[in-house]
C-alpha positions in Angstrom: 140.5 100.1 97.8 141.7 101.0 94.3 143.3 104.4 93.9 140.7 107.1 92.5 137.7 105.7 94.1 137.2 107.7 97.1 133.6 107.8 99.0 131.8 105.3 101.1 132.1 101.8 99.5 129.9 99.1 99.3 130.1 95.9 97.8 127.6 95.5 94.8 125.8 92.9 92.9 124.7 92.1 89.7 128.0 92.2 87.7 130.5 89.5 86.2 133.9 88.9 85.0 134.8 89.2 81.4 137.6 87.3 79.9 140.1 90.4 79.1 139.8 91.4 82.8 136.9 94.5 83.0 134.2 94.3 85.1 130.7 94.2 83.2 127.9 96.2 85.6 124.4 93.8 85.5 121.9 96.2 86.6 120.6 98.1 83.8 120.7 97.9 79.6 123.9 99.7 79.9 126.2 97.2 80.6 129.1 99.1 81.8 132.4 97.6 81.2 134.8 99.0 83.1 138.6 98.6 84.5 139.6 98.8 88.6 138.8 102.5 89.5 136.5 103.1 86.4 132.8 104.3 87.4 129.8 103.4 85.5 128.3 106.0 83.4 126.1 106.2 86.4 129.3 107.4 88.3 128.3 105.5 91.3 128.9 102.4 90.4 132.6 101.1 90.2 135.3 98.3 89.3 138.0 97.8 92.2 139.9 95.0 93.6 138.6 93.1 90.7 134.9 93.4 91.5 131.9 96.1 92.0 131.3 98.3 94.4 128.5 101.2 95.3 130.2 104.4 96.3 127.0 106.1 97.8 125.9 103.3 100.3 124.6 105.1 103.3 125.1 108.8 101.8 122.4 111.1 101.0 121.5 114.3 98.9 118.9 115.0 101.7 116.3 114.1 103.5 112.7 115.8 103.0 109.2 114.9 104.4 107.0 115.2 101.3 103.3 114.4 100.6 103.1 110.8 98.6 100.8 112.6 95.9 104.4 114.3 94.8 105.8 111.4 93.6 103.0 111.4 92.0 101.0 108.5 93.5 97.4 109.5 93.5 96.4 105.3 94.6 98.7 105.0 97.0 97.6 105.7 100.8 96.6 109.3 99.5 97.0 111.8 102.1 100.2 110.8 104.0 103.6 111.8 104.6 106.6 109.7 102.5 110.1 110.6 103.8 112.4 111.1 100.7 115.2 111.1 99.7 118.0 110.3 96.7 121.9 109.7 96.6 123.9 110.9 93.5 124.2 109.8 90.2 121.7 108.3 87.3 121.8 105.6 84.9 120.2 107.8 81.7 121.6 110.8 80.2 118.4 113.0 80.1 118.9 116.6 78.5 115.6 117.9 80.5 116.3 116.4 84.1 114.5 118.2 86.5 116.3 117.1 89.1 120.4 117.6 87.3 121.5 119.0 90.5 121.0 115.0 92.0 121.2 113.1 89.5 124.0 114.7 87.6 126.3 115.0 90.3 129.7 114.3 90.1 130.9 115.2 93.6 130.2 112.4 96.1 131.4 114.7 98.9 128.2 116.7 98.5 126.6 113.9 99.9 126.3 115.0 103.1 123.5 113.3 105.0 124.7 110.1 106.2 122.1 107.3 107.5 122.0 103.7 107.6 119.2 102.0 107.2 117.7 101.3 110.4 118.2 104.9 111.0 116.1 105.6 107.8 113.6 103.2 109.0 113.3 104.7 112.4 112.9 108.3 111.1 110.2 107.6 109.2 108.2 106.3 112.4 109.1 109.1 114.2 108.2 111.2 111.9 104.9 109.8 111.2 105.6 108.7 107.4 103.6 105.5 106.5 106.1 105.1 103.6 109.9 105.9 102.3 110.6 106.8 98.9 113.8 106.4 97.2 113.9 109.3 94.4 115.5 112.5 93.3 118.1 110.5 91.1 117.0 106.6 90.0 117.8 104.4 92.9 117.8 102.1 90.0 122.2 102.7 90.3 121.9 102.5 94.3 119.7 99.3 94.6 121.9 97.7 97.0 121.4 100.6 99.7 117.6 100.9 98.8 117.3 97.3 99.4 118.7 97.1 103.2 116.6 100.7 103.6 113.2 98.8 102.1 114.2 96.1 104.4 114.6 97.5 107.6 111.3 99.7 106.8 109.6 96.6 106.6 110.6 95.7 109.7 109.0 98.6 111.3 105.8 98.2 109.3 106.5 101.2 106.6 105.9 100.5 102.8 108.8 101.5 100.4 108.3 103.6 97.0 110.6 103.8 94.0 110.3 107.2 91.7 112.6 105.2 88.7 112.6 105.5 84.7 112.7 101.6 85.0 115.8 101.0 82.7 117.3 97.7 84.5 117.9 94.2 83.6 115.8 91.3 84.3 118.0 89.3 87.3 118.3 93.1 89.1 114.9 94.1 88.1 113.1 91.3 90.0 115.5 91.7 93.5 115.0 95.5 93.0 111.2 95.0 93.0 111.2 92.2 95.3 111.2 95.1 98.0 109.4 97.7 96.8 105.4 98.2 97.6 104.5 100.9 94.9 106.1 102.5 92.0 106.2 105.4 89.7 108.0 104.7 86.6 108.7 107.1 84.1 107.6 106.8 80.5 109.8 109.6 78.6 107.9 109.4 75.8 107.2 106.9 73.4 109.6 106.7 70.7 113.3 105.7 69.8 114.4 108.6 68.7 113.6 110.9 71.7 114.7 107.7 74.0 118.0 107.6 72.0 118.9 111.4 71.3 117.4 112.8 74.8 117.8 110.3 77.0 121.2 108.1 75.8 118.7 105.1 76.2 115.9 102.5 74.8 112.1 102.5 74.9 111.8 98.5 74.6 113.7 98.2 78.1 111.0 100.6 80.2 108.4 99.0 78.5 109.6 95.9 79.6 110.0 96.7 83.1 105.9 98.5 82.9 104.8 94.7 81.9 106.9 92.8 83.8 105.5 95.2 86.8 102.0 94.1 85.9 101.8 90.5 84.9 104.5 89.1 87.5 104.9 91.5 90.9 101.9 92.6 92.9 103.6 95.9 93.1 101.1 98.9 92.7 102.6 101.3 90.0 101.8 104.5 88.3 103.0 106.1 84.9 104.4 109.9 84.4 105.1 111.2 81.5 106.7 114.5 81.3 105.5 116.3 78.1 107.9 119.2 76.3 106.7 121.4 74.1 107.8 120.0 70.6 109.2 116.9 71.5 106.7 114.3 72.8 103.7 116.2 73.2 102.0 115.5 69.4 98.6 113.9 69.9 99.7 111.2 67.7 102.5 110.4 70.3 100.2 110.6 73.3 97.2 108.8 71.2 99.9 105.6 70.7 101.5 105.6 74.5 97.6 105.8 75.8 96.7 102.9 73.6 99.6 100.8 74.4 99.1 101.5 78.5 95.3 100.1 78.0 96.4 97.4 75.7 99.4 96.0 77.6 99.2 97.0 81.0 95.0 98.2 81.2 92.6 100.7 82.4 93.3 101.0 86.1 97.3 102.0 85.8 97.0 105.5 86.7 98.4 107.7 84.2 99.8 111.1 85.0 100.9 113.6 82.3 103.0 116.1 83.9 104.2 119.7 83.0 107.5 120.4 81.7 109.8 124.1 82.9 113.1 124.8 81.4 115.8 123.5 83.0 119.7 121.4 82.7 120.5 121.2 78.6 116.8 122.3 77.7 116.6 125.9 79.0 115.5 127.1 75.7 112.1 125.6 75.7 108.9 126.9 76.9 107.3 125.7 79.7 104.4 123.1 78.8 100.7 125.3 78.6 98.2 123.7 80.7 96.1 123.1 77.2 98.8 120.4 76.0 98.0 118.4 79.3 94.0 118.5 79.3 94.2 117.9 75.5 96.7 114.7 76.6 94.2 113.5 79.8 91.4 113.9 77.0 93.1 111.3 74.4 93.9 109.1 77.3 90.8 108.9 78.9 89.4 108.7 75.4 91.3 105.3 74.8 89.9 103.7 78.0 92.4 104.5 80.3 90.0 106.0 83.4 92.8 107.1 85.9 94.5 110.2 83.9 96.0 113.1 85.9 97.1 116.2 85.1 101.1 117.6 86.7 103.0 120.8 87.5 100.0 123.0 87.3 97.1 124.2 88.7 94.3 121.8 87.7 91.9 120.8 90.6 89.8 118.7 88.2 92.6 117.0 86.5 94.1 116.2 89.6 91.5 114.4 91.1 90.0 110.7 90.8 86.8 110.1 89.7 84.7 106.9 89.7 84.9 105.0 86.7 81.5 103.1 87.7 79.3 107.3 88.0 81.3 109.2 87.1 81.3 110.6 91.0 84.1 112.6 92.8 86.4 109.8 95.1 89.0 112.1 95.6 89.4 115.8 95.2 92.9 117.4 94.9 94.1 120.9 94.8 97.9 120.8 94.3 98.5 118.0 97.0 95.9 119.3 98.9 92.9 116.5 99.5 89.7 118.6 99.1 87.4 115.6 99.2 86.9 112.1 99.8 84.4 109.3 99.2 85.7 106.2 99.6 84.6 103.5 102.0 87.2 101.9 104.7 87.3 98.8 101.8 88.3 101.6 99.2 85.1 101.3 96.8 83.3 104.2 95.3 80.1 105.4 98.5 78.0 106.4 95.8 78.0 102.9 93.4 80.3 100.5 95.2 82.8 100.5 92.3 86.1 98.9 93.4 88.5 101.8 93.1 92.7 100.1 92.6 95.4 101.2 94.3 96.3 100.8 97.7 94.1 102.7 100.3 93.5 102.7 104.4 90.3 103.5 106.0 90.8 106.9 105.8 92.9 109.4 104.5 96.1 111.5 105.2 95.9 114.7 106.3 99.7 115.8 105.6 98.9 118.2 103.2 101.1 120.1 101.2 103.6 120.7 103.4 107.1 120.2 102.8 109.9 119.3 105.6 113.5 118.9 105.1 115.0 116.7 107.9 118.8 116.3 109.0 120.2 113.5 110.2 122.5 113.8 113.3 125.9 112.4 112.7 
């Protein structure tokens, strides 16, 4: 193994040669060119011995048993338990993460839960989790490891969730998504300049992956957009995302707007006021979307899903707390029969809002 590369290696795909030598990285608008012993600017992602490797296979920040509704996925088997977890490491340079700790890491050793995928696959049946969800950094820059996990889950019967600001290319995007059942993509915002100066990325590329997500895979997918005061919470900015969800991807993508609290490179900001998040479900709503929810705060009614058919309550929500539910075994609306989308079961979870960190025994 190339001197300076220390952590657990794994060949990777999705890269080729270039003529003066370097190693070009495939997997996301990036395109990382890179020496033997360079890392991507993902750091996890490395040239040596004249090809790529993935220095976090089968290494984990942590394990944690978390309800699915904090991914957020309001559509998708409400109710349950999702075992989570994340590596190191992330493919955009964002100045508000939320999660820096993860996904600005540059220490592989403080990866220190390690599990291979069968053993991933077989916690989450012991523990009772009817899916897996790869998030706290993009598994986007650990695809390779997510894959084998997604694959042995499916084994076993458990569905697989990526929590992912969808900036990857075309070839990786459609193995990537080849193995995941549901989605939540992140939408920064919905201009250049924020993706550019805030993020050290592009807005075309995530749209991309939102549309390729709904006209090619049957993958069920929702939206979050993390508003911050100032910087992508105008109503002109939320009136043209809204329209361009309805007019590209339609009404029945849910669409959460979620609150933002100080933190990494933007401590100096105020935390987002509720008002700025039922003012942004209002313009949503108001442009045909009919799934909007409301993030990060206390907001029963803006949490929950109503039927788009009258305007009934399907599911109520208090934090991740389900405080009602009237959907049929078929998952349409008691009341009118409206088909509701998403992906439901005959009933629902009952997990809660607990939350419960798990260890893996080495």
């Amino acid at each position: 193994m190339t001197a300076g590369l220390e952590g657990s290696h794994h060949p990777a795909r999705h890269w080729h040669r270039l003529d003066d030598g370097r190693v070009q990285c495939d997997v996301c608008p990036r395109a990382c060119k890179l020496h033997d012993g360079q890392r991507g600017l993902c750091f996890v992602r490395a040239a040596a011995d004249g090809g790529m490797v993935l220095t976090t296979y089968g290494r984990s920040s942590g394990f944690c048993v978390d309800p699915v509704e904090k991914k957020p996925l309001n559509h998708f088997l409400p109710g349950t338990p999702i075992l989570s977890f994340g590596t190191a490491g992330c493919n955009l340079t964002c100045k508000f993460c939320q999660n820096w700790d993860i996904s600005k890491a540059r220490e592989i050793d403080r990866l220190n839960d390690r599990a291979d995928p069968e053993a991933i696959a077989e916690a989450a049946v012991r523990l009772g989790c009817r899916s897996v969800a790869f998030t706290y950094n993009d598994p986007v820059v650990f695809m390779e490891y997510a894959i084998d996990v997604a694959k042995a889950c499916h084994a076993r019967n458990v569905r697989t969730v990526a929590v992912t600001a969808g900036y990857i290319l075309p070839e990786a995007r459609r193995e990537f998504y080849a193995h995941m059942d549901a989605a939540n993509v992140d939408l920064k915002a919905f201009t250049e300049e924020f993706y550019h100066s805030l993020c050290g990325a592009h807005l075309e590329a995530v749209k991309d992956t939102l549309v390729y997500l709904r006209r090619q895979t049957s993958v069920w997918f929702e939206i979050t957009t993390l508003l911050i005061p100032g910087r992508n919470d105008s109503a002109e900015e939320i009136d043209a995302l809204s329209r361009w969800v309805m007019e590209a991807l339609g009404p029945d993508v849910p669409l959460h707007f979620s609150a933002f609290h100080p933190d990494w490179k933007m401590a100096d900001l105020p935390n987002t006021p509720p008002a700025t998040l039922t003012r942004a479900r209002d313009i949503a709503r108001g442009n045909g979307l009919r799934y909007v929810y409301t993030g990060n705060v206390h907001d029963p009614a803006g949490g929950s899903t109503y039927c788009p058919g009258c305007g009934g309550l399907l599911i109520g929500r208090d934090w991740y707390e389900l405080s009602a539910w009237a959907l049929t075994p078929e998952g349409t609306c008691r009341a009118c029969g409206s088909r509701i989308p998403g992906v439901f079961e005959a009933a629902p979870g009952a997990w809660g809002r607990k939350r419960q960190p798990v260890r893996f025994r080495h």
